[in-house]
N, CA and C of each residue as an Amber inpcrd file, in Angstrom:
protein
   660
  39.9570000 186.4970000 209.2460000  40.0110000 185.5240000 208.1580000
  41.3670000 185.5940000 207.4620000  41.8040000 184.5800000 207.1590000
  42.9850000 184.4860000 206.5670000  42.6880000 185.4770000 204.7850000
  43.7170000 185.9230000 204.4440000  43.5410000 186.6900000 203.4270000
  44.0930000 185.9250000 202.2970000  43.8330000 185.9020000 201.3790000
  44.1620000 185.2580000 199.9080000  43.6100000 185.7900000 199.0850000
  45.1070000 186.0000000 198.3330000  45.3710000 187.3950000 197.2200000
  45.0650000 186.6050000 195.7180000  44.4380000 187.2820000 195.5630000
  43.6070000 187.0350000 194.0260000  44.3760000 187.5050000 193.0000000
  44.2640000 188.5150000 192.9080000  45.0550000 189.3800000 191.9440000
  46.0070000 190.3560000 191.9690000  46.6910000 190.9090000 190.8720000
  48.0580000 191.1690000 190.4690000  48.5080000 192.5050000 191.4080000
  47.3040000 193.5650000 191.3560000  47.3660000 194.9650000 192.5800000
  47.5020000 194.4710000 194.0330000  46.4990000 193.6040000 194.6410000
  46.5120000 192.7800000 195.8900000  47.8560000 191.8960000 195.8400000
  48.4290000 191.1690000 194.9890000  49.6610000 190.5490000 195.5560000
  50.8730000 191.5850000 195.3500000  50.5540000 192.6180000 194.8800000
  51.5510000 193.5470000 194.8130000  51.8380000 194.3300000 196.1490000
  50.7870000 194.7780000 196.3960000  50.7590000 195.5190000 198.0530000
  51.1840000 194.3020000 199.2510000  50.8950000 193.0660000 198.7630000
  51.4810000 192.1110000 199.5370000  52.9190000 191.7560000 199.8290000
  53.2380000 191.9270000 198.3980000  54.7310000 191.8580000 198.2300000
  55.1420000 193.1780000 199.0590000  55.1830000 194.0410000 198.8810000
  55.4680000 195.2680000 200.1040000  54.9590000 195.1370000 201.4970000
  54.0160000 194.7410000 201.9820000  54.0830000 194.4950000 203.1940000
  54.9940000 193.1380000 204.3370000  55.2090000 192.1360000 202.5500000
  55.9250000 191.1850000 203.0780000  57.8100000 191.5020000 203.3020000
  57.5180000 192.9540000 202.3160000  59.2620000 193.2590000 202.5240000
  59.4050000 194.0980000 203.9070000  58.1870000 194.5370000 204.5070000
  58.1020000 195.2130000 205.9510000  58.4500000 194.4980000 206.7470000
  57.5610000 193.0960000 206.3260000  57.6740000 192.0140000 208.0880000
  59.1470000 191.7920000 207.9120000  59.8030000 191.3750000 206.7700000
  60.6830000 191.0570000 206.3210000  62.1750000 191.4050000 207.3220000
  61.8750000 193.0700000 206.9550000  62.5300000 193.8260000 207.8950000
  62.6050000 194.1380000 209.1540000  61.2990000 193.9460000 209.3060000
  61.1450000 193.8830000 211.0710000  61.1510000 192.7040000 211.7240000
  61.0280000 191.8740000 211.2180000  61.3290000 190.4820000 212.2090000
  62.4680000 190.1420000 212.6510000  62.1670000 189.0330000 213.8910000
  63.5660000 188.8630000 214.5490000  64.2760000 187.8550000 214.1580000
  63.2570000 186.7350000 213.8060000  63.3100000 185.5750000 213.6230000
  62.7400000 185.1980000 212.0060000  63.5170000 184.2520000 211.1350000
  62.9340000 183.6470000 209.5220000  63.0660000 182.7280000 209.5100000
  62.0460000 181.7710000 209.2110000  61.8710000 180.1700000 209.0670000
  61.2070000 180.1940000 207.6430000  61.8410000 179.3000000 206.5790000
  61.3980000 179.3560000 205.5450000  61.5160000 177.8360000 205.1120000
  60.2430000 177.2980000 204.7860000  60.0370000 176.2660000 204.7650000
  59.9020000 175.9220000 203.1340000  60.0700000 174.9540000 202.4430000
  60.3820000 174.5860000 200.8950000  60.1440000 173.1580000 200.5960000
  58.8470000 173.2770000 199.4850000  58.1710000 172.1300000 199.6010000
  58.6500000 171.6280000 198.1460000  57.5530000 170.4700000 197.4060000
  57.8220000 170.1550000 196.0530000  57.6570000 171.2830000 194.8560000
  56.9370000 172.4440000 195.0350000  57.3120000 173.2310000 193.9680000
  58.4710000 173.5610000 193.5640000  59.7930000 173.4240000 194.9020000
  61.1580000 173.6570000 194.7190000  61.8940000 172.7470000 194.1350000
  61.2290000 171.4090000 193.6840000  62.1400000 170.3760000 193.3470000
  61.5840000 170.2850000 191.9160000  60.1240000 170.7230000 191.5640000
  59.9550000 170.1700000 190.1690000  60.3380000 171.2610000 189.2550000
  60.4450000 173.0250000 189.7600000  60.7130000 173.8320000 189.3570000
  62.1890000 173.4810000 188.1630000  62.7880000 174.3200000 186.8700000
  63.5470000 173.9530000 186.3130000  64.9240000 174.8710000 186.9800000
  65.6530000 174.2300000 186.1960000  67.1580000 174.6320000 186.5470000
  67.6780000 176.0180000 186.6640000  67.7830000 176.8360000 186.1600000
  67.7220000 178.2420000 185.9170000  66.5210000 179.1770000 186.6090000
  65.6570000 178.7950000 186.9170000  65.1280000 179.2250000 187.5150000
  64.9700000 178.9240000 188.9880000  64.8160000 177.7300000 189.4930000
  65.1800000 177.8590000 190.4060000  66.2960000 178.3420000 191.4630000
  67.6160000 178.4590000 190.4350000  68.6930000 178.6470000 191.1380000
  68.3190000 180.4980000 190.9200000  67.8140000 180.9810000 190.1600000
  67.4550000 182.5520000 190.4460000  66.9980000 182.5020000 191.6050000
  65.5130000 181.6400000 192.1300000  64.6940000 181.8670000 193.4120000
  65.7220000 181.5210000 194.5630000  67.0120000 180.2140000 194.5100000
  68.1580000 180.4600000 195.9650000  68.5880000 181.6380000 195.8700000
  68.7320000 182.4990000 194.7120000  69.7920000 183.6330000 194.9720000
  68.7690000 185.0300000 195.4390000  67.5510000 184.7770000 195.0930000
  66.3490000 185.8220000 195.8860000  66.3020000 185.2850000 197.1690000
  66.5260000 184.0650000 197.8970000  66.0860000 183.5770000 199.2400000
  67.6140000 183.7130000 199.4380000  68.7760000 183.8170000 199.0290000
  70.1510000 183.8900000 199.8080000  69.8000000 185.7780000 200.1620000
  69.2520000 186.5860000 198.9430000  69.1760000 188.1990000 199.2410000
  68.7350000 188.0290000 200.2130000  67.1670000 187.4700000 200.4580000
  66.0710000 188.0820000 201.3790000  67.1120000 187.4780000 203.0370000
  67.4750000 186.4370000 202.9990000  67.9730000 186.3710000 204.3790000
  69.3430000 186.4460000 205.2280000  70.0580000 187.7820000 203.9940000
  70.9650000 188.1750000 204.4210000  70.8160000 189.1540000 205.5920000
  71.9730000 188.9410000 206.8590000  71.4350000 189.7640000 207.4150000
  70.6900000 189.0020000 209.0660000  69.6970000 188.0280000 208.4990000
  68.7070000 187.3850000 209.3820000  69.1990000 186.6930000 210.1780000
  68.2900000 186.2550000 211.2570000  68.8130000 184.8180000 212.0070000
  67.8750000 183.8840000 211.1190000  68.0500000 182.9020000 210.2000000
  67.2280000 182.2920000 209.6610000  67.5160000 180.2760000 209.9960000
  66.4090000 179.7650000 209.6070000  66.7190000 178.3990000 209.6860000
  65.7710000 178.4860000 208.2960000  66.0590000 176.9370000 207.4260000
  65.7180000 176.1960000 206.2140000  65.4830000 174.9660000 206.7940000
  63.7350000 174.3910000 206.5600000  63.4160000 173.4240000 206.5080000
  63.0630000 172.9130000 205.1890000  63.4400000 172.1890000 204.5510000
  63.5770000 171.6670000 202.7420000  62.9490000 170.0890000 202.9290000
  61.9510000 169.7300000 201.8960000  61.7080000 168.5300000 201.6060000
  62.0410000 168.7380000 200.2130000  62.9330000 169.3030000 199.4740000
  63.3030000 168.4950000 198.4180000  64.8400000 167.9010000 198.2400000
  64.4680000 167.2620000 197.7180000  65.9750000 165.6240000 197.1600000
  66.6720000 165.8930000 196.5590000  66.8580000 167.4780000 195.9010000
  67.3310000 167.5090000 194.6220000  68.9690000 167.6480000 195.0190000
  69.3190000 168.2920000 195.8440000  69.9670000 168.5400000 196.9900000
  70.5960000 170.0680000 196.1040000  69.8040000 170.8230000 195.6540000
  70.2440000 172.0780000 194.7330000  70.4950000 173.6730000 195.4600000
  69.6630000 173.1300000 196.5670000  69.8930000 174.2440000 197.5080000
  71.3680000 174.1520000 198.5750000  71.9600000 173.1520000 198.4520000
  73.4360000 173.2070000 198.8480000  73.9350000 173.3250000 197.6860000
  73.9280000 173.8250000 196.7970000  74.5390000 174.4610000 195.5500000
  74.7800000 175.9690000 195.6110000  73.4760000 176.3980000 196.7340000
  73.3630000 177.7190000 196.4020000  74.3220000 178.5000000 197.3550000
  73.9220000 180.0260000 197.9060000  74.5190000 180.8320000 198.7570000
  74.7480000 180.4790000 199.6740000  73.0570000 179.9060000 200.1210000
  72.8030000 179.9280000 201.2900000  73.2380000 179.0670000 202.1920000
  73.4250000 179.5950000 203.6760000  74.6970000 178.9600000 204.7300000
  74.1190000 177.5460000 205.1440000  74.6900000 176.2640000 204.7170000
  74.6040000 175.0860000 204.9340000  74.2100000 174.5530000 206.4100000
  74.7220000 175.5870000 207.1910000  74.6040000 175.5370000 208.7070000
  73.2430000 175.7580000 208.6570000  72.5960000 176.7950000 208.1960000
  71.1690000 176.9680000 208.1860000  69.8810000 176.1620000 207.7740000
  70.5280000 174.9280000 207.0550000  69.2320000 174.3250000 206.0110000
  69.3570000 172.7730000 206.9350000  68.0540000 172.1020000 206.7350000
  67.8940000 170.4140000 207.4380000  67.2380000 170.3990000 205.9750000
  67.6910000 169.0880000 205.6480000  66.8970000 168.2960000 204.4390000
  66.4930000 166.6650000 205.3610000  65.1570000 166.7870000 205.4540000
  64.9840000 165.6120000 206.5570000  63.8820000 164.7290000 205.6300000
  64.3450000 164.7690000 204.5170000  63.7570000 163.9260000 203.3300000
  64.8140000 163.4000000 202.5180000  66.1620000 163.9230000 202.9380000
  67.3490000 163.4660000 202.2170000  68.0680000 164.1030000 201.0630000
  68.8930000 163.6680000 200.8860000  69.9440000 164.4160000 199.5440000
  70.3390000 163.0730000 198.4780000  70.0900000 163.5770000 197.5730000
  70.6480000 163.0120000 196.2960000  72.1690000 162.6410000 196.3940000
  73.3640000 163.5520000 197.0470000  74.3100000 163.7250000 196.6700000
  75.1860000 162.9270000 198.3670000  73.9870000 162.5880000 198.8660000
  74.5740000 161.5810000 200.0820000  74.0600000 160.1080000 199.5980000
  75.0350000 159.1900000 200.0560000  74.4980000 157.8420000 200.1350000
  74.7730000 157.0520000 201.1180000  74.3220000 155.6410000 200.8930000
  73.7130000 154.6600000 202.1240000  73.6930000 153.6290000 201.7550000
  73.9770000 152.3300000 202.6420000  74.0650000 150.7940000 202.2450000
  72.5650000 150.9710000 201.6970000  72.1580000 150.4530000 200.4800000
  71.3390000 149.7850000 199.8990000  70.2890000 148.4950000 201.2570000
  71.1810000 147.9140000 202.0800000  70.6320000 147.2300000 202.8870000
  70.3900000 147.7220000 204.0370000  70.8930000 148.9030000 204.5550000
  70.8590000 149.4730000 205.8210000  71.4770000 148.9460000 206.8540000
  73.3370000 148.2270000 206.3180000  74.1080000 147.4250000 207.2700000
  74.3740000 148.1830000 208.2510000  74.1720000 149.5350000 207.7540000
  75.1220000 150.2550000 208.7050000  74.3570000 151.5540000 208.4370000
  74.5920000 152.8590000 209.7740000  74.1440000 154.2780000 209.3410000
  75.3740000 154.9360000 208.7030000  76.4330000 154.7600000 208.5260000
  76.9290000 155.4130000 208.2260000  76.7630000 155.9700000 206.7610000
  77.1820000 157.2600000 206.0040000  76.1080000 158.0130000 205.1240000
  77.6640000 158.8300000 204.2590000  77.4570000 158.7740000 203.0220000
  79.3810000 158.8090000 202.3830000  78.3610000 160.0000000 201.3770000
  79.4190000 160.6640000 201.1250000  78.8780000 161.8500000 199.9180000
  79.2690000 160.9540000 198.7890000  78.9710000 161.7830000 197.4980000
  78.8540000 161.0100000 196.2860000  80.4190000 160.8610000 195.4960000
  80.5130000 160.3620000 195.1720000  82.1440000 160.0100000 195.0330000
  82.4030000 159.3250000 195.3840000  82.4120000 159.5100000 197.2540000
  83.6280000 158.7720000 198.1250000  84.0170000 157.6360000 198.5350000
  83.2680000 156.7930000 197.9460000  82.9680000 155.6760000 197.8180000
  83.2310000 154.7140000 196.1450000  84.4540000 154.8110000 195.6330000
  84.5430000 155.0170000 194.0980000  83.7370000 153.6520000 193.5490000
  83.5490000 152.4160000 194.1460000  82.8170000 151.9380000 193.0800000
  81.6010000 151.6380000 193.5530000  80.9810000 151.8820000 194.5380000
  79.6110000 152.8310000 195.0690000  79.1060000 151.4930000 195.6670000
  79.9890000 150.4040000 196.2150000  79.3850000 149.5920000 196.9530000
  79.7590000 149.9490000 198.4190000  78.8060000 149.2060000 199.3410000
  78.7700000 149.1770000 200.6000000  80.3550000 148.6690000 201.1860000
  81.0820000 149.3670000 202.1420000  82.1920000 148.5710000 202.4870000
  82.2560000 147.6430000 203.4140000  81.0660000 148.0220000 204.2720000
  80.6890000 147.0800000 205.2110000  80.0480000 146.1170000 205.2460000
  79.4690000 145.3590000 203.9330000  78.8020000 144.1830000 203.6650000
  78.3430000 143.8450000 201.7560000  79.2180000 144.7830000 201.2900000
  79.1850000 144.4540000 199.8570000  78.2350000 144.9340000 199.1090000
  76.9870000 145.4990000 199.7100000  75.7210000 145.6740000 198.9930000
  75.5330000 147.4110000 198.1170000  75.1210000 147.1050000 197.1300000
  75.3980000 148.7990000 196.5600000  74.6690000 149.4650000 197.2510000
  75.2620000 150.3970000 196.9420000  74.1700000 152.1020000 197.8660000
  73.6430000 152.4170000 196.5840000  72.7610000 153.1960000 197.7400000
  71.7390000 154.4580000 197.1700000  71.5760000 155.6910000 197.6980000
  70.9570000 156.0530000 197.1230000  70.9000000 157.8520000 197.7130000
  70.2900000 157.2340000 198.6130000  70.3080000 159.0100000 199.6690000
  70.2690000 158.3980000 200.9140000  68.6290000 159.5150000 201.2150000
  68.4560000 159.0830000 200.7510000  66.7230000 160.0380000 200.8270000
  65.2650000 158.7350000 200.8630000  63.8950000 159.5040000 201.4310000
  63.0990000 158.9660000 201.9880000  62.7070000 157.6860000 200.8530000
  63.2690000 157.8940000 199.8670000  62.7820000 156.6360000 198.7940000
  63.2350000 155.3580000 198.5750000  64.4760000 155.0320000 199.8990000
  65.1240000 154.5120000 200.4290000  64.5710000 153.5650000 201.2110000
  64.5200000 152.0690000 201.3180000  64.0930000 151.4050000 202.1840000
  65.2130000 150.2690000 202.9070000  65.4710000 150.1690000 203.8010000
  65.5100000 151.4500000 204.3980000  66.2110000 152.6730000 204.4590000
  65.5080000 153.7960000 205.1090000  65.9460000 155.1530000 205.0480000
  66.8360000 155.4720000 206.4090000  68.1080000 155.7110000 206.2170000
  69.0960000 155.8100000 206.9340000  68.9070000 157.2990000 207.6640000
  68.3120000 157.3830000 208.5420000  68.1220000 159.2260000 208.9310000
  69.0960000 160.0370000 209.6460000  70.2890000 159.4280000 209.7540000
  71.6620000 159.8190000 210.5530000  71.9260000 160.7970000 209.4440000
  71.6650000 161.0080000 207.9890000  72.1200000 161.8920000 207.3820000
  71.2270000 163.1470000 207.7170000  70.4790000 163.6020000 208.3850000
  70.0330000 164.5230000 208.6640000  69.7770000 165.2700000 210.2990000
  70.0230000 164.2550000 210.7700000  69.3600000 164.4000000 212.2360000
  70.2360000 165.4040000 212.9260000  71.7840000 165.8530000 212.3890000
  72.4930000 166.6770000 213.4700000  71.5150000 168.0350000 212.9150000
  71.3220000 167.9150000 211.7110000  71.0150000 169.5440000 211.3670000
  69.5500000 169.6850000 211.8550000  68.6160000 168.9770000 211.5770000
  67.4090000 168.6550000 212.6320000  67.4040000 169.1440000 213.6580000
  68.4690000 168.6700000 214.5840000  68.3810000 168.7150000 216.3760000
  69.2380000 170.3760000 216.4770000  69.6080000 170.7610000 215.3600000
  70.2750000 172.7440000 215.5050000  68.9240000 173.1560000 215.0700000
  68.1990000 172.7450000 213.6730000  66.6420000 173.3880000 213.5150000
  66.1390000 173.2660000 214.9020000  65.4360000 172.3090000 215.5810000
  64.5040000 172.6880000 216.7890000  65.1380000 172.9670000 218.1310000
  66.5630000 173.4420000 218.1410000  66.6150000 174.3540000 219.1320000
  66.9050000 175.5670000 219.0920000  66.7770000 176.0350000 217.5000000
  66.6580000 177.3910000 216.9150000  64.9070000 177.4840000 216.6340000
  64.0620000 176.7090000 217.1140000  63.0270000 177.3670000 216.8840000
  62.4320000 177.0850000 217.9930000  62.9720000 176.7430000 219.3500000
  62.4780000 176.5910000 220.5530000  62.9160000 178.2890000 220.6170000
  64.4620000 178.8030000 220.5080000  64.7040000 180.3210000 220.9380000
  63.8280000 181.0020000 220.1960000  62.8920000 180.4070000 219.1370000
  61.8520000 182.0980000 218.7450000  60.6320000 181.8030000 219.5330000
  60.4650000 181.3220000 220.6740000  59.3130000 181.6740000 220.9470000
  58.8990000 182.7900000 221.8290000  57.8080000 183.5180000 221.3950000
  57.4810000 184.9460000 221.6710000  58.6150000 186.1760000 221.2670000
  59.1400000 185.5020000 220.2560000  59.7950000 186.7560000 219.3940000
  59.2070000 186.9390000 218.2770000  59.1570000 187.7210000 217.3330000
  58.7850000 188.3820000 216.2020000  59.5940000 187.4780000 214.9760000
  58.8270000 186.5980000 214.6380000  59.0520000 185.7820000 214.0200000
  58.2180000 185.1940000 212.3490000  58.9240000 185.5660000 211.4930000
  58.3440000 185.6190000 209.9190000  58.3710000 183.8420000 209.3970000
  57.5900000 183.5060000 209.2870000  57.5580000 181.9400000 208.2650000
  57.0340000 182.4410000 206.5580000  57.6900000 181.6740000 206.1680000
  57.5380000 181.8600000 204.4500000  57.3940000 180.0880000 204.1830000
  55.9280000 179.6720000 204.2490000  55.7200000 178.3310000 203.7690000
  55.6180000 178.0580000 201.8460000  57.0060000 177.4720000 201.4380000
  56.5770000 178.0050000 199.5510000  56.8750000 176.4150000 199.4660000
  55.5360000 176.2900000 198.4130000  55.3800000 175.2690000 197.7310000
  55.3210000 173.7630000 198.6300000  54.7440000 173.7400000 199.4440000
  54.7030000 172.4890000 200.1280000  53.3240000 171.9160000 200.0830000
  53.7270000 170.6100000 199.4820000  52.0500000 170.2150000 199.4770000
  51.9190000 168.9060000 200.9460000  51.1050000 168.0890000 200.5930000
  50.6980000 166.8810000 201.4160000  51.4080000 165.7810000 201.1460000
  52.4460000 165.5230000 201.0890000  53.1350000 164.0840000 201.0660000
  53.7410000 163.9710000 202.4260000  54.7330000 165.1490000 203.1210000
  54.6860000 164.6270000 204.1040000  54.7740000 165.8840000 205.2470000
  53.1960000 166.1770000 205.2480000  52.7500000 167.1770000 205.8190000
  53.4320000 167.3440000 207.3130000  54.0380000 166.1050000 208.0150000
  54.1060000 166.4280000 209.5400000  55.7160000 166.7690000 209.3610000
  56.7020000 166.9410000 208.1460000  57.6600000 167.5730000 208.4830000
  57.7710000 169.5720000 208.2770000  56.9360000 169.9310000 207.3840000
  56.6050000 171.1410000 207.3110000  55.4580000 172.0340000 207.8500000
  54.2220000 171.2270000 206.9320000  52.8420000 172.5260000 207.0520000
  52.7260000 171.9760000 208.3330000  52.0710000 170.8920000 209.1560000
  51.5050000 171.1740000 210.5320000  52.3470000 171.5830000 211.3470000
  53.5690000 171.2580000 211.7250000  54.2150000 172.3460000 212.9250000
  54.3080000 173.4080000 212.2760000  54.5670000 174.0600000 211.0940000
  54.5680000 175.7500000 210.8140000  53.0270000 176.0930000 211.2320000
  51.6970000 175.2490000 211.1790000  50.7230000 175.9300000 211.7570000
  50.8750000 176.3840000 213.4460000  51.7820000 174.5200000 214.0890000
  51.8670000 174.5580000 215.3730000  52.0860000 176.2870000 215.7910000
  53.3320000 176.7960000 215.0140000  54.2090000 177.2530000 215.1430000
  53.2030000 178.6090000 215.3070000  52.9700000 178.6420000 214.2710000
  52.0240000 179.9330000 214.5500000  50.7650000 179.8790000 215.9000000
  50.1750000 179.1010000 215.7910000  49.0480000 178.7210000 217.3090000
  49.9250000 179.5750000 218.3340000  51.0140000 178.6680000 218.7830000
  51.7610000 178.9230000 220.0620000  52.5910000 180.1110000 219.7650000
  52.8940000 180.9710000 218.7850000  53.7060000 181.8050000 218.7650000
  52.7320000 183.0270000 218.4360000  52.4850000 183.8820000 219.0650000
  51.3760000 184.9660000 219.1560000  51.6460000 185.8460000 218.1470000
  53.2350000 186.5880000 218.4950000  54.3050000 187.2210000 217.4390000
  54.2380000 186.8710000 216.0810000  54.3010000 185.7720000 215.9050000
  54.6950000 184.9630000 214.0930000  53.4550000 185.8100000 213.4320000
  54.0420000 185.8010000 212.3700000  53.6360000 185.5470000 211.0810000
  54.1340000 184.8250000 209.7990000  52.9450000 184.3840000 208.9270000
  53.2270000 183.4300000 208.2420000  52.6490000 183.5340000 206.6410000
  52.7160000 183.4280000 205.9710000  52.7440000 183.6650000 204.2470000
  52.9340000 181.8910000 203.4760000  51.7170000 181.6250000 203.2450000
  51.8780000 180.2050000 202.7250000  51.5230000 180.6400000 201.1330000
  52.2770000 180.2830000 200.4970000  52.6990000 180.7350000 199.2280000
  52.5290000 179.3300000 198.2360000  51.5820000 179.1260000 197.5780000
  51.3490000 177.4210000 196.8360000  50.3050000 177.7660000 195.9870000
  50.6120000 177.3940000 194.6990000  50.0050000 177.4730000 193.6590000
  48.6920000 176.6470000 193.2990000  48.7700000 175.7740000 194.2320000
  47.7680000 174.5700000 194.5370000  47.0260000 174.5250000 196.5350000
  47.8370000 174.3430000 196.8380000  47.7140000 173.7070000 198.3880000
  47.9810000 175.3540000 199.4370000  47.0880000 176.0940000 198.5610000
  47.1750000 177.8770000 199.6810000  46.5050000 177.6140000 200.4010000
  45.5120000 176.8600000 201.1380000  44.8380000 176.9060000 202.1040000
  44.6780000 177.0520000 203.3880000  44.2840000 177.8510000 203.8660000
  44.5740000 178.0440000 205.3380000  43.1460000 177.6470000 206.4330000
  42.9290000 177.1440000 207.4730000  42.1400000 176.7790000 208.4230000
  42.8070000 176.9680000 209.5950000  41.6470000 177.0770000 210.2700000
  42.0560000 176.6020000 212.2480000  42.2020000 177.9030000 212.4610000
  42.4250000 178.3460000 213.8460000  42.6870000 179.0700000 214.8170000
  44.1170000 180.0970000 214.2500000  44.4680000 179.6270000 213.2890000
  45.8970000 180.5760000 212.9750000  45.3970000 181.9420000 212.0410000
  44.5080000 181.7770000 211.4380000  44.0590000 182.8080000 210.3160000
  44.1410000 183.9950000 210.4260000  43.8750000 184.6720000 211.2740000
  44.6640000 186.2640000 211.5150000  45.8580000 186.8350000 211.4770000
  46.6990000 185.6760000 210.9890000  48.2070000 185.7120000 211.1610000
  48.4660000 184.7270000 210.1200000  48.2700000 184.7980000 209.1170000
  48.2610000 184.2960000 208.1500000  48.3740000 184.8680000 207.0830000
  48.7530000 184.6920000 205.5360000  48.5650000 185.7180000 204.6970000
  48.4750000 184.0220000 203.3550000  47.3470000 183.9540000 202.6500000
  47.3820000 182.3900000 201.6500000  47.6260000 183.1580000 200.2910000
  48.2500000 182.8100000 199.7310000  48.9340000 183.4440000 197.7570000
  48.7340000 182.3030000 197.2550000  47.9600000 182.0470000 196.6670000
  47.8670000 180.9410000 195.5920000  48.5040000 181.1630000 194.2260000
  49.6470000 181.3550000 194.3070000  51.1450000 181.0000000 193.3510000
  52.1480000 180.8430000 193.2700000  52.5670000 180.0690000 192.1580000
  53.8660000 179.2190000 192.8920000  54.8630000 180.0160000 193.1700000
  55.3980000 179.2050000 194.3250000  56.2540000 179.9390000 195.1940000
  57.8500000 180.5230000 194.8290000  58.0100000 179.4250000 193.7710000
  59.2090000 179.4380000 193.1930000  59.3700000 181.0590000 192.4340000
  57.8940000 181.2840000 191.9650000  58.0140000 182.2510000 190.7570000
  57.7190000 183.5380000 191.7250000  56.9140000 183.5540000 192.7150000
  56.5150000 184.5740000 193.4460000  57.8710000 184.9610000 194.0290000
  59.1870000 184.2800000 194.5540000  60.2370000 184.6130000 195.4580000
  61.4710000 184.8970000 193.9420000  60.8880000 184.7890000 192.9720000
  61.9540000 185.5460000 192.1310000  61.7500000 186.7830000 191.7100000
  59.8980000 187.0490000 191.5590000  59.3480000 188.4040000 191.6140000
  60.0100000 189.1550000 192.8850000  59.8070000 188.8220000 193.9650000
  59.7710000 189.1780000 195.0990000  61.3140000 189.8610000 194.6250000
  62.7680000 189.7220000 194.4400000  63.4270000 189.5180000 194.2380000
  63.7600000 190.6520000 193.2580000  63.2280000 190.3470000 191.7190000
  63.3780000 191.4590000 190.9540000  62.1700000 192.5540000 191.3110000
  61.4420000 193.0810000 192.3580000  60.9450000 194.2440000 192.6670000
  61.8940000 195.0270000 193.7840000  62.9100000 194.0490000 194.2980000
  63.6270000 195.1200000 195.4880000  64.3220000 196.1570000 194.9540000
C-alpha cells in the first residue's frame, strides 16, 4: 500500500529516508506543479535554492507546469528544466502568424513583426499556443528519461494537481509501472493520492510541497 504520512514524527523519518534515496539514486526527475506558481515570492525562491542544493551533484531533469517563469531565475541549470506550459518572459504573435517566440524586451514595442498583431506571452493561455517555445527542451527531457530505464531512479512529484494531468502525474505514474528501480514521493497538500499498480513504490505526503522542500532543506 502506498504510505501516507500523517504526522510530524512519520514525515520526519520520511524526510530521512528521502535524503537516503536521495543519495543513492542514479537518476532525479522532479516534477513541479501549481503549488509552485501560487506559492509567494520569498519563499518560493528559498524552495529553488533547496531544489538547486538537493540536485547538486545529480543527473537531474525538471518538468515545470508553472508560467511564472521564476525557476529560470533560480540556480538551477536551464539545460535541465522544460516548461511545456510556457513562460511569462517569452512571447508570440498574438495571432499565431508565425512560431517564432522573442524573449521579453526584444521586441521594443511588443508588436508582431511579421504581420503587425501584438504578442503575448507565450504560455498555454494563449490561443493560439505557439509550442516551438518549448519543444527543444522537451525532446532533451524524453531522451533523458528513455536513458533511466532500469536504473535507480528518484521522482519528487510537488504540488501538481489536475489541470493538465497528461504533462506530469500520469507519465510519472507511467514512469514508475515500467521502471521497477524508481521511486517516487508525491508531495501535495491537496491531490496526495496514490492508486494503481505503482503503490509499493510510492511514498503520498499530503503537504505542500513548496513548504515540505524548504523543510527538507533547513534539516540538512
Amino acid at each position: 500500500m502506498a504510505e501516507k504520512i500523517r504526522n510530524e514524527t512519520a514525515a520526519d523519518e520520511e524526510l530521512k529516508t528521502l535524503r537516503e534515496r536521495l543519495k543513492a539514486c542514479e537518476f532525479l526527475l522532479i516534477g513541479l506543479g501549481s503549488e509552485w506558481e501560487k506559492a509567494g515570492g520569498a519563499e518560493v525562491q528559498e524552495a529553488y535554492r533547496a531544489l538547486a542544493s538537493m540536485t547538486e551533484g545529480k543527473d537531474y531533469f525538471i518538468v515545470t507546469t508553472a508560467k511564472d517563469a521564476r525557476i529560470f531565475e533560480s540556480s538551477l541549470d536551464e539545460a535541465k528544466i522544460t516548461a511545456p506550459c510556457g513562460n511569462v518572459n517569452w512571447l508570440q504573435c498574438s495571432k499565431g502568424c508565425t512560431k517564432d517566440i522573442w524573449e521579453r524586451g526584444e521586441v521594443a514595442d511588443g508588436i508582431c513583426p511579421h504581420c503587425g498583431a501584438p504578442l503575448t506571452e507565450n504560455t498555454v493561455l494563449a490561443n493560439p499556443y505557439i509550442e516551438e517555445g518549448y519543444l527543444k527542451s522537451w525532446n532533451l527531457y524524453r531522451e533523458w528519461l528513455a536513458g533511466t530505464l532500469n536504473h535507480a531512479l528518484l521522482i519528487l512529484e510537488l504540488g501538481v494537481d489536475f489541470k493538465t494531468p497528461t504533462v506530469i502525474r500520469w507519465p510519472f505514474e507511467k514512469t514508475v509501472f515500467f521502471n521497477r528501480k524508481s521511486h517516487m514521493y508525491r508531495i501535495n497538500q491537496k491531490f496526495y493520492q496514490i492508486v494503481g499498480d505503482i503503490q509499493e513504490r510510492t511514498v503520498s505526503i499530503p503537504q505542500n510541497s513548496v513548504g515540505f522542500i524548504r523543510n527538507f532543506a533547513s534539516c540538512d
